[in-house]
Structure formats: structure tokens, C-alpha cells
C-alpha positions as CSV (number, residue, x, y, z in Angstrom):
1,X,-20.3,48.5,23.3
2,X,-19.6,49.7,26.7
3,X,-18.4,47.8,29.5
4,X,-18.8,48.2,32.8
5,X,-18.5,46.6,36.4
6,X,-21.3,45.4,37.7
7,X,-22.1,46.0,41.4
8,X,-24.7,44.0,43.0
9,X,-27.7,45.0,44.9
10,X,-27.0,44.1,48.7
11,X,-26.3,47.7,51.1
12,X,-27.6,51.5,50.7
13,X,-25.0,54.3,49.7
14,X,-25.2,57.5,51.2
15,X,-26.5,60.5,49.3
16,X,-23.9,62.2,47.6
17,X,-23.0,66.2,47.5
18,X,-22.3,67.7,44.3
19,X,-20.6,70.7,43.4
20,X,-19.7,72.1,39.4
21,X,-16.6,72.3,38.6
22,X,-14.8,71.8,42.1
23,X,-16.4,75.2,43.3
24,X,-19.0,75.7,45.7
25,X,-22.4,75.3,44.2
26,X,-24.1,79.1,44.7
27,X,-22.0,81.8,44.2
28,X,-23.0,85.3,46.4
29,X,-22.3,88.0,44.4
30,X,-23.9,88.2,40.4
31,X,-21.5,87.0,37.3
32,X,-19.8,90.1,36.3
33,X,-18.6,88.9,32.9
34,X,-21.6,88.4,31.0
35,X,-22.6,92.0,29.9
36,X,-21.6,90.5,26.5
37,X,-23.5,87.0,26.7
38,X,-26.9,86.5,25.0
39,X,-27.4,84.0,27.6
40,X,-27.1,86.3,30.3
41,X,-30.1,86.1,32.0
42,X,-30.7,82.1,31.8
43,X,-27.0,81.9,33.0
44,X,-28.0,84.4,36.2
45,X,-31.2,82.0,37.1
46,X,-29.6,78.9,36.9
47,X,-26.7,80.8,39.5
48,X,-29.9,81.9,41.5
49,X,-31.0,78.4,41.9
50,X,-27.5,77.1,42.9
51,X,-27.4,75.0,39.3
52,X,-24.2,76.5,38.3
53,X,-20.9,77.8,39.9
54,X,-18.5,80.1,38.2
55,X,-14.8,80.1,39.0
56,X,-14.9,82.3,41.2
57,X,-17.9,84.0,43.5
58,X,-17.8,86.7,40.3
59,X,-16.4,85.2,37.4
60,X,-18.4,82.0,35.0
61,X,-15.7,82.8,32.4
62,X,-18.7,82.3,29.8
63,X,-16.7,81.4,26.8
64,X,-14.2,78.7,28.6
65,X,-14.4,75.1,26.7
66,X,-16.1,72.4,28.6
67,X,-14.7,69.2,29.9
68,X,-16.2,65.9,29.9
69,X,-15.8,66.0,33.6
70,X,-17.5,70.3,33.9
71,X,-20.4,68.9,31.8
72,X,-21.3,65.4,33.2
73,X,-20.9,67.8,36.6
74,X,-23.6,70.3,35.1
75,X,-25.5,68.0,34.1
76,X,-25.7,65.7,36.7
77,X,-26.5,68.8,39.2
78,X,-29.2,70.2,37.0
79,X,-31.0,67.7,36.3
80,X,-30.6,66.3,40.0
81,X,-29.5,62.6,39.2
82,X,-28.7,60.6,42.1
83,X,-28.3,57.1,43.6
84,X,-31.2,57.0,45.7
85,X,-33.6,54.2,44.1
86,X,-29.8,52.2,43.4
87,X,-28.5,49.7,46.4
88,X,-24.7,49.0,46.2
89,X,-22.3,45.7,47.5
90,X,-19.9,48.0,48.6
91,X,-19.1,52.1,47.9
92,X,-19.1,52.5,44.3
93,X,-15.6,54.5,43.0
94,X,-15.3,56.5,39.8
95,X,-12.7,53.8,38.4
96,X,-15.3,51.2,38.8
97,X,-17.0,52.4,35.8
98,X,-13.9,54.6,34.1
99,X,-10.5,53.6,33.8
100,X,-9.2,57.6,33.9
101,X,-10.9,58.4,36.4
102,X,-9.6,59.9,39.6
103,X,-11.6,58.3,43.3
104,X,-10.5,61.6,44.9
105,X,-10.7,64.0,41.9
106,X,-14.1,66.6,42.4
107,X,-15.8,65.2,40.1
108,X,-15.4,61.3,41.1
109,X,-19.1,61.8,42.5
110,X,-20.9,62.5,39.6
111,X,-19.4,60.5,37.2
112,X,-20.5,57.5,39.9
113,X,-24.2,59.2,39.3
114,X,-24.0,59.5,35.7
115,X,-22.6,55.6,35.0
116,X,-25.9,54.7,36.9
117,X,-28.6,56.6,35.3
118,X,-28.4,56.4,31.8
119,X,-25.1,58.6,30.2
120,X,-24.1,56.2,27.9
121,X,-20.5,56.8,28.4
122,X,-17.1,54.9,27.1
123,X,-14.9,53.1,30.2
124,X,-12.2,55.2,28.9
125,X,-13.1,58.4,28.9
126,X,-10.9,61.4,29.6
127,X,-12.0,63.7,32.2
128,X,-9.9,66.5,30.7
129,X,-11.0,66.0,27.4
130,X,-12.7,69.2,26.1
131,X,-16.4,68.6,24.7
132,X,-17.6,69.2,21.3
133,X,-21.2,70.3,21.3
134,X,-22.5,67.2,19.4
135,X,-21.2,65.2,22.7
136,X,-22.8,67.5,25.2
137,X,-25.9,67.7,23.2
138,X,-26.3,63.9,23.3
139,X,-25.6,62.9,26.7
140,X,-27.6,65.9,28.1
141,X,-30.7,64.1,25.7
142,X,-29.8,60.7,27.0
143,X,-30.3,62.3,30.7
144,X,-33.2,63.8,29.9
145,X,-34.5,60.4,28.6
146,X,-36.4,59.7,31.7
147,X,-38.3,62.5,31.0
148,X,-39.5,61.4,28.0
149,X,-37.5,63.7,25.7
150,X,-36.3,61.5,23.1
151,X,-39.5,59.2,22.9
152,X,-40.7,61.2,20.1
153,X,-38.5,59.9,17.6
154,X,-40.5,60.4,14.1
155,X,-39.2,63.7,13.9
156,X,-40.4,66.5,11.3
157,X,-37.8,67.3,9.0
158,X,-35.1,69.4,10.0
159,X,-32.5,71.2,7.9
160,X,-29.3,71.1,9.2
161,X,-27.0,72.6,6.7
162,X,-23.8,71.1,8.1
163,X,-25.8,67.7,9.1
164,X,-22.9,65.4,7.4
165,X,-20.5,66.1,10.0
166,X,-22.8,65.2,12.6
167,X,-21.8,61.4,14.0
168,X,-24.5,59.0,13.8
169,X,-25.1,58.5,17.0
170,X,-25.3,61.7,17.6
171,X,-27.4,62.7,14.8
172,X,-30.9,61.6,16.8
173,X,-30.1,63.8,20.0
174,X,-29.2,67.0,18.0
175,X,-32.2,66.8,16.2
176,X,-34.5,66.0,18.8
177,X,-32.7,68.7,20.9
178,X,-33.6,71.3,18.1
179,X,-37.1,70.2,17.8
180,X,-37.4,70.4,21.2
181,X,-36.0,73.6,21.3
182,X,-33.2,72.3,23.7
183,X,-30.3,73.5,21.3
184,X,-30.6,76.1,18.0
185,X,-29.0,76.7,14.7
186,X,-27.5,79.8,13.7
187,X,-28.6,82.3,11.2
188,X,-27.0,79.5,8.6
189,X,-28.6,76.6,9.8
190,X,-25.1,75.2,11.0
191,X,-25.0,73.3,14.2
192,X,-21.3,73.2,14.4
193,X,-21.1,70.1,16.3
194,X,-17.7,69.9,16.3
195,X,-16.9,72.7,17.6
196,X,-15.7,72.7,21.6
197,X,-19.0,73.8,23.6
198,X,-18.1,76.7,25.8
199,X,-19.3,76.8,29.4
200,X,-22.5,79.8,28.3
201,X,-23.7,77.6,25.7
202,X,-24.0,75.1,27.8
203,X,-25.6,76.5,30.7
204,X,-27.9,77.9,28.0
205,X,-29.3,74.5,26.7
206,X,-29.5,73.3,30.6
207,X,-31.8,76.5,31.1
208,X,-33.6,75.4,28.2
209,X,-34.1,71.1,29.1
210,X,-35.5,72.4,32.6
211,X,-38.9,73.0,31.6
212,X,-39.2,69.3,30.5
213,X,-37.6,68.1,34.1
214,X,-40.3,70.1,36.3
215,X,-43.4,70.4,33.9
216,X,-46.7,71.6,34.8
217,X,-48.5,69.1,37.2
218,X,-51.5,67.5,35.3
219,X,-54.9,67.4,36.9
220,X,-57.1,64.6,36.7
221,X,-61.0,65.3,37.3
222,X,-63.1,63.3,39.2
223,X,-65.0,60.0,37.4
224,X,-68.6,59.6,38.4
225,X,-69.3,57.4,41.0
226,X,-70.1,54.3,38.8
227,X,-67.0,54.6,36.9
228,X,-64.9,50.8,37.3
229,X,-62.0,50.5,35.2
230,X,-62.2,47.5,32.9
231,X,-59.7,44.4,31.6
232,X,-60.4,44.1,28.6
233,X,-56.8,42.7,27.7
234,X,-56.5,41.1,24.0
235,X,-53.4,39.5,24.5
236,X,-53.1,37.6,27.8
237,X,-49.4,36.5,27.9
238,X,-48.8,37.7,31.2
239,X,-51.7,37.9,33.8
240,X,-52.6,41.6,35.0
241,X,-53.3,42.4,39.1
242,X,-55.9,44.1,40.4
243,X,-57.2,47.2,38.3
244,X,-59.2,49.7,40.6
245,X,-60.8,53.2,40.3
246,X,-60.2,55.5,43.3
247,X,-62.1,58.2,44.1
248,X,-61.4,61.7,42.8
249,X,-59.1,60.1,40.2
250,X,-59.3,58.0,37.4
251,X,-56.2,55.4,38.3
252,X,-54.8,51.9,37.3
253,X,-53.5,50.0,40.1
254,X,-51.7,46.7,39.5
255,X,-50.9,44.7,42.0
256,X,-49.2,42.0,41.0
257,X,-46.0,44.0,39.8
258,X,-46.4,47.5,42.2
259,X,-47.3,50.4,40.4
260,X,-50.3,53.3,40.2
261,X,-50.5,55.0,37.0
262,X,-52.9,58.3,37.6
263,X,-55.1,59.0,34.5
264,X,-56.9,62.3,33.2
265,X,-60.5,61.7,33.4
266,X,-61.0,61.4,29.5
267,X,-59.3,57.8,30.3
268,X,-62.4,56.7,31.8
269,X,-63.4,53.2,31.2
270,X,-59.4,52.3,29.8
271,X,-58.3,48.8,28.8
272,X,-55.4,47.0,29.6
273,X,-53.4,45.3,27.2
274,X,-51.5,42.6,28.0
275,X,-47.8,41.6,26.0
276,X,-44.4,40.8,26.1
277,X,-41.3,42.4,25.4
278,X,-38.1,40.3,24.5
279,X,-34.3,40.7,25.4
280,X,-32.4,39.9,22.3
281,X,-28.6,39.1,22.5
282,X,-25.8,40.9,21.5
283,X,-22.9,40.1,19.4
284,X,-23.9,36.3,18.9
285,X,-22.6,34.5,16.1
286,X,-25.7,32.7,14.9
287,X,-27.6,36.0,14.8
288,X,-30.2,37.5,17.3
289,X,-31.9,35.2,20.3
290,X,-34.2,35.4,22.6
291,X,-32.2,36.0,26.6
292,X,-34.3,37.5,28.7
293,X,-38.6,38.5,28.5
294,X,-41.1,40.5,30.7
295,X,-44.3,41.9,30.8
296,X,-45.7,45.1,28.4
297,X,-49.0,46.0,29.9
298,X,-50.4,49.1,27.9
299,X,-53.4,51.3,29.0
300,X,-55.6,51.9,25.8
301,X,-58.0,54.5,25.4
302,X,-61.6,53.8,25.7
303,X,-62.4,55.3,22.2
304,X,-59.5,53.4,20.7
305,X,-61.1,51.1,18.1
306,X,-59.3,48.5,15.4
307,X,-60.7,51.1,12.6
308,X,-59.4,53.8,14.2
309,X,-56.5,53.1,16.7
310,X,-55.2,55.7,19.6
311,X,-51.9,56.2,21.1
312,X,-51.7,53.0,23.8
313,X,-49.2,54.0,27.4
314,X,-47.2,50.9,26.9
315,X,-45.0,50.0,30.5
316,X,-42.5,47.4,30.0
317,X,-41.7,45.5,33.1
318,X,-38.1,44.4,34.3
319,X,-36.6,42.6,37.1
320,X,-33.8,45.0,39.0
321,X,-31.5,42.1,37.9
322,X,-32.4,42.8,34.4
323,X,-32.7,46.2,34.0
324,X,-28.9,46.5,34.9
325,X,-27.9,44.0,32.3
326,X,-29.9,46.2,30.0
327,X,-28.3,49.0,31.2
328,X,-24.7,47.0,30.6
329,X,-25.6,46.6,26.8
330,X,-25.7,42.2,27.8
331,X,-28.7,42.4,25.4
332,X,-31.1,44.8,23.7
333,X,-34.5,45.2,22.7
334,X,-36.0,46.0,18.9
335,X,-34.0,47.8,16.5
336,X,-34.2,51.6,18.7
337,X,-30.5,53.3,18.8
338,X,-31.8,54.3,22.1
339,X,-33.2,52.0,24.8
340,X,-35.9,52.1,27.0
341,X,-36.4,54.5,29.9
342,X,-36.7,54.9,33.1
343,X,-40.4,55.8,34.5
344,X,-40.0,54.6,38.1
345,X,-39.1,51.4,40.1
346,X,-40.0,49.7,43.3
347,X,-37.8,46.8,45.4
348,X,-38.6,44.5,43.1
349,X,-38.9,46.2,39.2
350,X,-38.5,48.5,37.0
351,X,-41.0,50.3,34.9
352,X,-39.6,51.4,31.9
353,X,-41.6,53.5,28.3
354,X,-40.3,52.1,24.9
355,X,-38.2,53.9,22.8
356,X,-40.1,55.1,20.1
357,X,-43.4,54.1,21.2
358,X,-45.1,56.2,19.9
359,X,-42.9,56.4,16.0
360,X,-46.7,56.3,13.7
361,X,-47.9,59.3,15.3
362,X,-51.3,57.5,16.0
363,X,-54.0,60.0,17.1
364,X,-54.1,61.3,20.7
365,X,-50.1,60.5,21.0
366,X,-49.8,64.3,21.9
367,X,-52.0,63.8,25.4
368,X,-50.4,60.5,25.9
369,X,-47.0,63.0,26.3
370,X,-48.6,65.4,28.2
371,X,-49.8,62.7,30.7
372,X,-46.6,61.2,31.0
373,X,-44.4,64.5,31.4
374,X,-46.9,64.8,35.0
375,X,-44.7,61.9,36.3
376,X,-48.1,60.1,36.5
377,X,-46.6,56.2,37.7
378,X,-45.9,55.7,41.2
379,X,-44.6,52.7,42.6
380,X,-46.4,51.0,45.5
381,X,-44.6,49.0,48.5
């Protein structure tokens, strides 16, 4: 279990600068030392778009080991985490969250970031410690987990000769980083995940998560003019706001907890679903219990029938307050290695997709992805 200070929602924090590795973030002159690197020209765009830093304005040293503190750096910077949706009692400190930790160090910064958006990684961690490539392959995939990277969890099966020596908790990551063509085998089949991850090979699975962080926009048509979304909700735990249609788009708006969800215009005529999810405890003597509950609303798909079911969009619904005790591992929900994520959040909640929501591979689970890689829920003041 991971522990962790809690720091209470009261005043803002300031945006913070990042650089990798201590060095300034774009470099002016090309890498010279990568004639030899197949990742050559991913490593020269990241450079271009001021991703990654080499040790010098000439010099990435492509087959250096990675730290623990180069590669929550990288990764923080890449994927552009930040504190701007997280309100703070007082200046957060690296040693809040890791005993090792330096407050001054360069990298003090983004481990604040990474503590606060979903690395799930131990208070005691070792900022020198070099990084095998089952480690960095799993907390890059745990980042990515608000993009909906490791929501697809029913895998097809993947051969990975030297699979026994991958951890188990690192064993879902690696494989849904190969699927998703994040991270590859070599001509064996070997993943060698514990071997030390050099700086190239990291860079070249950062190159290769982007496309899931900025995906193609997706483009709802227009509904005809008649077109009111319905409640048709069959299980009315927790009451549902206002549903409307807005013109040009096909969109659920719900008022009570603060969100728009933007819909292609196949989604027409949608239901809404209403549930619960349920907090269980952890570590209790007398076995699981019921802590903490919310609201699961799901959009269902007008041509979803009982005979022939479709993929739902299931939203879970936290309180701030409880989201960070999620977050704190003070309980946990279903049996999923890996919790809920992220969508978006407004003053008051947090909308959060299931971890392996969508496991049975029900039909149209595909365009349920695709919808919610546009980023399709905004919150609403």
C-alpha cells in the first residue's frame, strides 16, 4: 500500500516550470550522437517540440540508464501533467509525498506533479535509483491512464517469451503497452524487463504514447431538429439532472453534478442509466465493507437492446474529498489492479471511467474508445 500526506483543498499553487533532467528544456543545436540510434528521428522531434533535453545543447548520451527521478521528469514533461485542477493548504514539497526526496533537488517539481496525478509510486523511493524497463513501462501506462490507455484490459494474447520474470504488477502495463504498440519485443519475443532502460528507449516509447495524448478531434454531426435526448434510466438509485440536446451536437448535459458529455450523432436518442458504484475498505479484518458510494450514470446506445447489449459510457461520480482518498489507497473499488481514471472534474467532483469497463468486449466498445480518446466530457461551472 502506499502512503501518503494528505494536503487539503483550501489555496491555489502556482504553475510550475519543468525542465528534464536539470537542463534547459529545448536544446539549439541537433543531437549529434545518434547517427547510431534506431530511434533517431522520434528522439529529434520530441527535441523539436522542447519534450526532451540532452546533457548538453549537443549531446542526449542515447544509451545512458535512466533514473527514477530522469523518467518521472520525462514523463511528467511529455505528457504535460500539472497541478492546475488541484487546490493546496499550503506549498506542496517533494518530501511530502517521498521520504528521499530533495525540496531543492531539480526534480523536486515533478515528482510534486507525479504524486498528484496518478504514478502510483512507493514513499520511499530513490531518486538515483536507475530504472528497469518493466518500471518505466508501467508508470508511463499509469500516466497515460487518463487517456484511456489501459481501459482495454481483456487483452488478446500476447507471447512474451521471457513473461515469467515480469512482476505482477507490472505484467498488465507491459502488455497493454505492447498491444498498444507503446513498447516492442525483440526479434526473440523477450521484453527484458529487467534490464536498466536507457535514456533512447525511453524517449522512444514517449514518442510512441503521444499519439493517444493528442488524438484526432472527433466530429459530431448535426441531429435533426426534433431530436430530444431521452431518460430512460432502469436503475434509479441516484436521480439524473437535466438531459438536453443542443444544436449542431448531439450532447448530455447534467446538471445536477456539472458535466457535458459531446456525442457523435449515431448516439441519437441515448439513454441514461442510472447506478451506484461502492468504496470498499482496505485491509479490514472482518473482510471487505462498504465506506464510501456515488453515482454511475452510463449513456447507452439507442440500439442497445437486452438481446443484444452495446458497449454503455459508464461515468462514475466522486466528491473531491473522495477521489483523494481513492487516490490514497483508504479504500478501493471492484477487484481491477488498476483503479478508476480521471476524465475531468469541476469545484465540486470528479468524473472518473471504470477500470475495465469495457473487459466482455460487448459490440460497439471500439467507438465507445474512439469517442472518449476526443476528450468528449467537459465540466460546467
Amino acid at each position: 500500500m502506499i502512503f501518503r500526506k494528505k494536503l487539503p483543498s483550501v489555496s491555489a499553487v502556482a504553475v510550475l516550470s519543468l525542465t528534464l533532467a536539470g537542463q534547459s528544456l529545448a536544446a539549439t543545436a541537433a543531437f549529434t550522437d545518434l547517427d547510431q540510434v534506431a530511434a533517431k528521428d522520434k528522439i529529434i522531434s520530441l527535441q523539436s517540440q522542447g519534450l526532451v533535453s540532452g546533457v548538453s545543447n549537443d549531446l542526449f548520451q542515447p544509451n545512458a540508464t535512466l533514473s527514477a527521478a530522469q523518467g518521472i521528469q520525462l514523463i511528467v514533461k511529455a505528457l504535460g501533467l500539472n497541478l492546475d485542477a488541484i487546490r493546496f493548504v499550503k506549498a506542496p514539497q517533494a518530501t511530502d509525498y517521498f521520504a528521499k526526496a530533495k525540496n531543492d533537488a531539480w526534480y523536486s517539481q515533478s515528482f510534486i506533479i507525479a504524486a498528484n496525478n496518478g504514478l502510483k509510486l512507493p514513499a520511499d523511493l530513490d531518486p538515483d535509483q536507475k530504472w528497469t524497463k518493466a518500471t518505466f513501462t508501467k508508470e508511463l501506462l499509469l500516466a497515460l491512464d487518463g487517456h484511456n490507455i489501459l481501459h482495454m484490459m481483456k487483452l488478446p494474447a500476447i507471447e512474451i517469451k521471457d513473461k515469467a520474470e515480469i512482476a505482477l504488477e507490472n505484467l498488465g502495463p507491459v502488455q497493454a503497452a505492447i498491444y498498444k504498440g507503446i513498447a516492442t519485443l525483440d526479434a526473440d519475443g523477450n521484453f527484458h524487463p529487467k534490464a536498466e532502460i536507457t535514456r533512447a528507449q525511453a524517449a522512444e516509447m514517449i514518442f510512441n504514447a503521444l499519439k493517444y495524448v493528442h488524438p484526432t478531434p472527433y466530429q459530431p454531426s448535426a441531429p435533426s431538429s426534433n431530436d430530444t435526448p431521452r431518460d430512460g434510466s432502469s436503475l434509479p438509485m441516484i436521480p439524473v439532472g437535466g438531459q438536453t440536446g443542443q444544436v449542431g451536437q448531439t450532447v448530455y448535459e447534467n446538471t445536477q453534478y456539472g458535466f457535458r458529455f459531446t456525442l457523435p450523432d449515431s448516439w441519437k436518442g441515448y439513454t441514461i442509466v442510472t447506478d451506484k458504484w461502492e468504496g470498499l475498505s482496505v485491509g479490514d479484518a472482518q473482510g471487505d465493507k462498504v465506506v464510501e458510494s456515488g453515482a454511475k450514470l452510463s449513456i447507452r446506445h439507442p440500439e442497445w437492446t437486452a438481446e443484444q447489449p452495446r458497449q454503455d459510457i459508464p461515468i462514475l461520480v466522486f466528491t473531491v474529498d473522495q477521489w483523494n482518498e481513492l487516490q490514497q489507497d483508504k479504500f478501493h473499488i471492484g477487484a481491477a489492479p488498476i483503479g478508476p481514471s480521471e476524465l475531468t472534474r469541476n469545484a465540486k467532483y470528479v468524473f472518473a471511467l471504470p477500470a475495465r469497463y469495457n473487459f466482455a468486449y460487448p459490440d460497439g466498445y471500439q467507438e465507445v474508445e474512439d469517442i472518449l480518446k476526443s476528450n468528449p466530457i467537459q465540466p460546467m461551472k
